[in-house]
N, C-alpha and C positions, 0 to 999 in steps of 0.2 A: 607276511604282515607288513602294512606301512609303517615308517619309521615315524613317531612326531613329529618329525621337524619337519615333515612333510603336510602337514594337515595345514586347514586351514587358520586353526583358533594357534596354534604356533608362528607361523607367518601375519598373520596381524598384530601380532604381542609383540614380535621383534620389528613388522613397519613404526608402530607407535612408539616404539622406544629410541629408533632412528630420525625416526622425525621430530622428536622432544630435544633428542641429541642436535639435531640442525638447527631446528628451530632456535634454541637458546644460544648456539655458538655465533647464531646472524646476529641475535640481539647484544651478545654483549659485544661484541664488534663492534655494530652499529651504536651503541650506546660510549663504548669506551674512545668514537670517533668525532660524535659529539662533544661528548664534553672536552675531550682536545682541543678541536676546534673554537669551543663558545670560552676555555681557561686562556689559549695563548694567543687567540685571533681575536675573537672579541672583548677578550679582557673582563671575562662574567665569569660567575661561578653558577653553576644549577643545582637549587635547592634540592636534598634527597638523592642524587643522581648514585651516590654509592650505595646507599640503602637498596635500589633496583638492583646494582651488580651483584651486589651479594646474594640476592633473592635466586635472582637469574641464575648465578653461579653457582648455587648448591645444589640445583634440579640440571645443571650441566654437570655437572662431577659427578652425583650420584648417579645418573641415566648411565653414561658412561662405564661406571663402577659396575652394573648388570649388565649392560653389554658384553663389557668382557669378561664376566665370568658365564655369560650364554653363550658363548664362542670358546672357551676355555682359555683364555687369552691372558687370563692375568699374570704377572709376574710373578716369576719361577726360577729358583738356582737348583737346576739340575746335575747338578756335578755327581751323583752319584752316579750315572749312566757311564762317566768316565771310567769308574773303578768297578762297579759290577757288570757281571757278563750273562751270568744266569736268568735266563726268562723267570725262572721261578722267581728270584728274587726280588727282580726287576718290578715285577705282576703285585707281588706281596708289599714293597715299597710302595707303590701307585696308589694301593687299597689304602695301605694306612692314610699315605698322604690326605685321599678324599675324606677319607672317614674322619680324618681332625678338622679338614677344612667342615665340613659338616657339621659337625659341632661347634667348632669356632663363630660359624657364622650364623649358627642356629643361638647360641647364648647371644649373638651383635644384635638378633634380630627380635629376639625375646628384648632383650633392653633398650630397643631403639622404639617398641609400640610401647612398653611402659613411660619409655622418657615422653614422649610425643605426647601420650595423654596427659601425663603431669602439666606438660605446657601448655597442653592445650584448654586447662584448669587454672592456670596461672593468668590466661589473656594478655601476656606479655604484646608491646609495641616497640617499633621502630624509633625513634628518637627523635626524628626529622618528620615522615614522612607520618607518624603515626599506624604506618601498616602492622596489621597483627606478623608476630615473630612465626606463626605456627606455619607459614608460608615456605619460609626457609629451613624448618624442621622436619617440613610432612616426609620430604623425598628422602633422608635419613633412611627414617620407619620405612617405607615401600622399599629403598632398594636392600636394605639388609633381607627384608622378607624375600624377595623378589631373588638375591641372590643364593637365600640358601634353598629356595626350592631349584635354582639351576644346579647347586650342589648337591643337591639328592637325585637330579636325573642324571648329572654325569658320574656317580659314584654308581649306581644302577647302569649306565652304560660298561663301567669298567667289570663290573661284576657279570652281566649277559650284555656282552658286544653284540651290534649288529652286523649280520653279514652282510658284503655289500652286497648287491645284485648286479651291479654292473660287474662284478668279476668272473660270472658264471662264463664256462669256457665255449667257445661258439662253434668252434670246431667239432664235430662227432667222432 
């Protein structure tokens, strides 16, 4: 059986999330090089210019944020590996571990579409620029969602691993 992460509807869900990931880090670069520029060279300020960063910046953090936990990559103190030796144990650690992250992120992700729709009831604005706030809140709401269904398929992998298939012996 193929793996998911071989399909194609998984391979475009992690291009679109790399490319949000680029996307946004050109811009606040490019924005953050601006306004440099227009504050100490030409002696200007640009109206709103932070109200864009932080827009920018919150759909760059949170993309981010699902990235790594699609790659399983997020930050971990593993120090139990020091002291335990037993596979069993090891195995049984790993499970809980997922299983709290799981729930952890499932309660983030439950609270983060109810916050999202409060605000988005609220029609809160930016200050400056007037842009609605719900801009910089949506990506909250998606990446909590977004990462706990990556924590349900790598808790599922921990529980039935895949075998690779490059490891089948070629030798007869």
């Amino acid at each position: 059986m193929k793996s998911i992460e071989k399909t194609l509807f998984w391979k475009s869900i992690n291009w679109v999330q790399r490319t949000v990931l680029g996307i946004t880090s050109i811009c606040i670069m490019m924005i953050v090089v601006i306004n440099v520029f227009a504050r100490y060279v030409l002696n200007i300020g640009i109206f709103g210019i932070e109200e864009m960063i932080v827009i920018i910046a919150m759909w760059m953090y949170w993309t981010g944020g699902i990235v790594a936990t699609a790659e399983n990559a997020h930050i971990k103190g593993d120090m139990l590996d020091m002291f335990i030796k037993s596979r069993k144990v090891k195995k049984t650690v790993t499970l809980v571990a997922h299983c709290l992250t799981v729930a952890g992120v499932g309660l983030f992700a439950w609270w983060g579409i109810e916050w999202t729709q409060w605000n988005l009831q609220l029609g809160q604005r930016t200050p400056g620029l007037r842009w609605l706030m719900i801009w910089s809140q949506i990506p909250l709401a998606i990446s909590f969602v977004m990462m706990f269904l990556y924590s349900v398929y790598h808790l599922i992998r921990e529980i039935f691993p895949i075998k690779d298939e490059s490891a089948k012996e070629v030798t007869k």
